[in-house]
N, C-alpha and C positions, 0 to 999 in steps of 0.2 A: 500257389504260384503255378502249378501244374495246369493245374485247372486253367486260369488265365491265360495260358501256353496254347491248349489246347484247342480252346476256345475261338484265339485266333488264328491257330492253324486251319481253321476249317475253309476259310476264304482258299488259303495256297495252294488246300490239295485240292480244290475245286481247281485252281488255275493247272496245278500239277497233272490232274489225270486230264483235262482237255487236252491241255501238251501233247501227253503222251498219245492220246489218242489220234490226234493230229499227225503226230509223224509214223507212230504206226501205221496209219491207214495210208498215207505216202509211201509208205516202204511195200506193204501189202497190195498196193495195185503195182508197185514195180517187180513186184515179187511172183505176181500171178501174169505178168506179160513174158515173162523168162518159158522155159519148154520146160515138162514135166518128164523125168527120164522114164525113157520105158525100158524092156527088157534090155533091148541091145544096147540102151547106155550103162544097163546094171551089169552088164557083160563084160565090161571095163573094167581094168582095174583102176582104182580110188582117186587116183594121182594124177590118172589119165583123163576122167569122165569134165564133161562139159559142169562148170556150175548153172543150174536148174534153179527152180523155186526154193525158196531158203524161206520162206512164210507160208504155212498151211491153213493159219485160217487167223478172221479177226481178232481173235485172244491171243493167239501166237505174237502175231504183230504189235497187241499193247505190250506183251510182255521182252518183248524184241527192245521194246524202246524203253521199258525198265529198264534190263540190263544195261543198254546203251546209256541211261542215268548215272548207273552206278560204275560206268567203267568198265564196259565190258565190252571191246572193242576189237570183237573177231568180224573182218572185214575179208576172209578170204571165198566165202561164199554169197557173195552179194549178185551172185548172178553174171550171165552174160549179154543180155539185153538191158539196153540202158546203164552200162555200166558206171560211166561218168556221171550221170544223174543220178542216181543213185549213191556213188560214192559224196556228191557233193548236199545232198541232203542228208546222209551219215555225220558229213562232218559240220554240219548247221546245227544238226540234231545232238551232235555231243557237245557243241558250244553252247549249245543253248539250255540244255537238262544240264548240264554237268554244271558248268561255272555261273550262269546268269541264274538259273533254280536255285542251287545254291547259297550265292547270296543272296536272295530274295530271303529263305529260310531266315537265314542269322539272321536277318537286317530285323525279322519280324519276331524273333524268340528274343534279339537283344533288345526290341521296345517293349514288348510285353514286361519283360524282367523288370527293366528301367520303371515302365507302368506302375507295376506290382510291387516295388520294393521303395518308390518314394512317398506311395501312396500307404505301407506298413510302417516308414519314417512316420509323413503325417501322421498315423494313431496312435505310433508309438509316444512319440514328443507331447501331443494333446493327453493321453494317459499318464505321461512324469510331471506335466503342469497342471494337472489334479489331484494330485498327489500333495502336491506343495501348496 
């Protein structure tokens, strides 16, 4: 049954990591339009300073939207350019990895199961009516 599972996982995460890549790299150009702090913003203190780039490079950003998959929904460094655009592809990107991914998953581990397990009936049944 695993096997069967796994097998048809392979379509999801193909669709899974385009996703993610996809809004990663959304986030990552909004993230590299923001200023880069230099001395004098690191001269601030923390509380004070402008939020900056919040994605350092393409892997960061897939990994940005992992997180973002999984619920991890720190939003207070999204930068100060483009903020609105940015918040509102944040919050596309968590509806859409979090809830609609989601269910994609189950919809596709609860037919494989369904697959797997009438198709174990069928040989089971054909094996008790050879018996007899």
């Amino acid at each position: 049954m695993i096997i069967a599972i796994v097998g048809d996982l392979q379509v999801f995460l193909l669709v899974f990591l385009v996703t993610l890549t996809a809004f990663g790299n959304a986030l990552y150009i909004m993230s590299n339009n923001n200023p880069i702090c230099d001395e004098a913003c690191l001269a601030l203190p923390e509380d004070e300073r402008e939020p900056g780039r919040f994605i350092h490079s393409i892997f960061d950003s897939i990994f940005f939207s992992y997180k973002m998959s999984l619920g991890d929904f720190d939003t207070e460094d999204l930068g100060s350019v483009q903020t609105l655009l940015a918040i509102i592809t944040f919050v596309i990107a968590t509806l859409f990895l979090t809830i609609m991914m989601l269910n994609i998953l189950v919809a596709v581990i609860s037919d494989s199961y369904s697959r797997v397990e009438s198709t174990s009936v069928e040989v089971m049944y054909k094996n008790f009516s050879d018996l007899i």
